[in-house]
N, C-alpha and C positions, 0 to 999 in steps of 0.2 A: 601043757598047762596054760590057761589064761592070764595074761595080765593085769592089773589091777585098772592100767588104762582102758584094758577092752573090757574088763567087767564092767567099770564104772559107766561108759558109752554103750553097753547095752544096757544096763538096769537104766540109764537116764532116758535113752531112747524107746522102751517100750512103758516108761510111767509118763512121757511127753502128752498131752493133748492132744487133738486135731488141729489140724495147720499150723505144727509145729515140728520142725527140723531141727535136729545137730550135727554138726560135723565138727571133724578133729584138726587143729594142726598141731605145732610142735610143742606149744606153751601152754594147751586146754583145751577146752571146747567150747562152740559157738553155737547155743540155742537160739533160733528166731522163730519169729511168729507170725506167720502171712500176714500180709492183712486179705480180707475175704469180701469187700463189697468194690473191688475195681477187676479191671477184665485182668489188668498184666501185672504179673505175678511180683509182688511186695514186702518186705521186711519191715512192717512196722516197730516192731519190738524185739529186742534182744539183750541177750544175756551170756558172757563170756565168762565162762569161769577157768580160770587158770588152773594150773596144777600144782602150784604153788600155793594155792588158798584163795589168790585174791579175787576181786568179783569186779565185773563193770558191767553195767547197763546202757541198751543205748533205745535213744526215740526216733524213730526216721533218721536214722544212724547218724545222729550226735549223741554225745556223752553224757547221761544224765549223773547230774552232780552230786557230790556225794552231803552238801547240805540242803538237797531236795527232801521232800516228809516219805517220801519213798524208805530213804533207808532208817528210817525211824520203825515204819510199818515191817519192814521183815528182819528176823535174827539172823543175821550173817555172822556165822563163825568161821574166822578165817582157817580153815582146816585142811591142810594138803594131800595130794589126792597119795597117800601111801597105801599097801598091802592092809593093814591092820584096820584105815579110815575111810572106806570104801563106802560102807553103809554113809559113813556121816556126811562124806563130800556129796554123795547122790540125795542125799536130805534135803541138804542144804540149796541145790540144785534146783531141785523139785520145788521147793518153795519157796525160791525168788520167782521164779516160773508162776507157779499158781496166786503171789502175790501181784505180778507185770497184769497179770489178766486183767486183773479187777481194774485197769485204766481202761476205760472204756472210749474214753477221749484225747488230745493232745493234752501232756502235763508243759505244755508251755513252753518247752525248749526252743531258744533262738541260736 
Protein backbone atom coordinates (compact mmCIF):
# COMPACT_ATOMS: atom_id res chain seq x y z
CA UNK A 1 0.00 0.00 0.00
CA UNK A 2 1.18 3.65 -0.59
CA UNK A 3 1.77 6.10 1.73
CA UNK A 4 0.09 9.29 1.96
CA UNK A 5 3.69 10.88 1.67
CA UNK A 6 4.32 8.99 -1.57
CA UNK A 7 0.89 9.80 -2.93
CA UNK A 8 0.98 13.14 -2.10
CA UNK A 9 4.99 13.45 -4.00
CA UNK A 10 3.68 11.87 -6.79
CA UNK A 11 0.20 13.65 -7.47
CA UNK A 12 2.44 16.90 -6.73
CA UNK A 13 5.18 15.79 -9.08
CA UNK A 14 3.35 15.02 -12.13
CA UNK A 15 0.83 18.27 -11.74
CA UNK A 16 4.39 20.30 -11.26
CA UNK A 17 5.11 22.51 -14.56
CA UNK A 18 8.33 22.43 -16.65
CA UNK A 19 11.50 23.29 -14.85
CA UNK A 20 10.18 22.43 -11.88
CA UNK A 21 11.44 19.78 -9.21
CA UNK A 22 10.51 18.19 -5.96
CA UNK A 23 12.25 16.37 -3.58
CA UNK A 24 11.46 14.96 -0.11
CA UNK A 25 13.21 15.27 3.10
CA UNK A 26 12.00 14.43 6.59
CA UNK A 27 9.75 17.60 7.42
CA UNK A 28 8.09 18.00 3.58
CA UNK A 29 8.81 18.82 0.51
CA UNK A 30 10.92 21.08 -1.60
CA UNK A 31 9.32 22.42 -5.04
CA UNK A 32 11.81 24.64 -7.04
CA UNK A 33 11.84 26.28 -10.15
CA UNK A 34 14.87 26.58 -12.47
CA UNK A 35 15.39 29.56 -13.69
CA UNK A 36 15.62 29.08 -17.60
CA UNK A 37 17.53 32.08 -19.30
CA UNK A 38 21.34 31.35 -17.56
CA UNK A 39 23.67 28.37 -18.84
CA UNK A 40 24.00 26.82 -15.01
CA UNK A 41 21.56 25.27 -13.58
CA UNK A 42 19.32 27.62 -10.84
CA UNK A 43 16.66 27.79 -8.19
CA UNK A 44 14.94 30.81 -8.67
CA UNK A 45 11.93 30.01 -6.78
CA UNK A 46 10.75 27.76 -4.20
CA UNK A 47 8.25 26.54 -2.19
CA UNK A 48 8.59 24.16 1.05
CA UNK A 49 5.76 22.75 2.11
CA UNK A 50 5.92 20.89 5.41
CA UNK A 51 3.95 17.98 6.53
CA UNK A 52 2.96 19.63 9.15
CA UNK A 53 0.78 22.36 7.01
CA UNK A 54 3.22 24.87 7.19
CA UNK A 55 4.43 26.62 3.92
CA UNK A 56 7.64 28.81 3.18
CA UNK A 57 8.62 30.39 0.13
CA UNK A 58 11.79 31.37 -0.92
CA UNK A 59 13.44 34.05 -3.84
CA UNK A 60 16.98 33.24 -4.94
CA UNK A 61 16.75 31.37 -1.73
CA UNK A 62 16.04 33.89 0.95
CA UNK A 63 12.76 33.75 2.64
CA UNK A 64 10.04 35.61 1.27
CA UNK A 65 8.17 37.26 4.09
CA UNK A 66 5.12 36.45 5.29
CA UNK A 67 3.98 40.33 5.12
CA UNK A 68 4.86 40.20 1.47
CA UNK A 69 1.42 40.81 -1.02
CA UNK A 70 2.31 37.25 -2.04
CA UNK A 71 0.61 35.67 0.61
CA UNK A 72 -2.46 37.90 0.35
CA UNK A 73 -2.68 36.55 -3.50
CA UNK A 74 -2.73 32.71 -2.56
CA UNK A 75 -5.19 30.75 0.16
CA UNK A 76 -2.80 28.89 2.20
CA UNK A 77 -4.56 26.50 4.25
CA UNK A 78 -2.61 25.20 6.83
CA UNK A 79 -3.50 21.46 6.22
CA UNK A 80 -1.18 18.53 7.29
CA UNK A 81 -0.28 16.20 4.87
CA UNK A 82 -2.54 13.04 6.64
CA UNK A 83 -4.31 9.92 4.91
CA UNK A 84 -7.76 11.59 4.74
CA UNK A 85 -6.02 15.30 3.47
CA UNK A 86 -4.00 14.25 0.66
CA UNK A 87 -6.20 15.87 -2.11
CA UNK A 88 -6.19 19.22 -0.06
CA UNK A 89 -2.24 19.26 0.91
CA UNK A 90 -1.48 18.73 -3.12
CA UNK A 91 -4.21 21.68 -3.82
CA UNK A 92 -2.86 23.63 -1.91
CA UNK A 93 0.78 22.82 -3.16
CA UNK A 94 -0.22 23.22 -6.61
CA UNK A 95 -1.32 26.68 -6.19
CA UNK A 96 1.24 28.40 -4.33
CA UNK A 97 3.16 26.86 -7.23
CA UNK A 98 0.98 28.23 -10.04
CA UNK A 99 0.71 31.51 -8.04
CA UNK A 100 5.23 31.80 -7.49
CA UNK A 101 4.86 31.70 -11.52
CA UNK A 102 3.18 34.56 -12.14
CA UNK A 103 6.54 36.68 -10.48
CA UNK A 104 7.94 37.06 -13.56
CA UNK A 105 10.61 39.39 -11.98
CA UNK A 106 12.54 39.80 -8.46
CA UNK A 107 9.88 40.54 -5.76
CA UNK A 108 12.63 42.60 -4.14
CA UNK A 109 14.09 40.35 -1.54
CA UNK A 110 17.40 41.78 0.22
Amino acid sequence: MISDVDEAFQKIKAALPKYHVIVRDASGFKIGMYATTTKHLLVQRSVYMKFNGEVDVGIHGKDLPKTHDFWRKVKTIRTPLLPHTVDDFVSNAISIVSELRQFAICTGIT
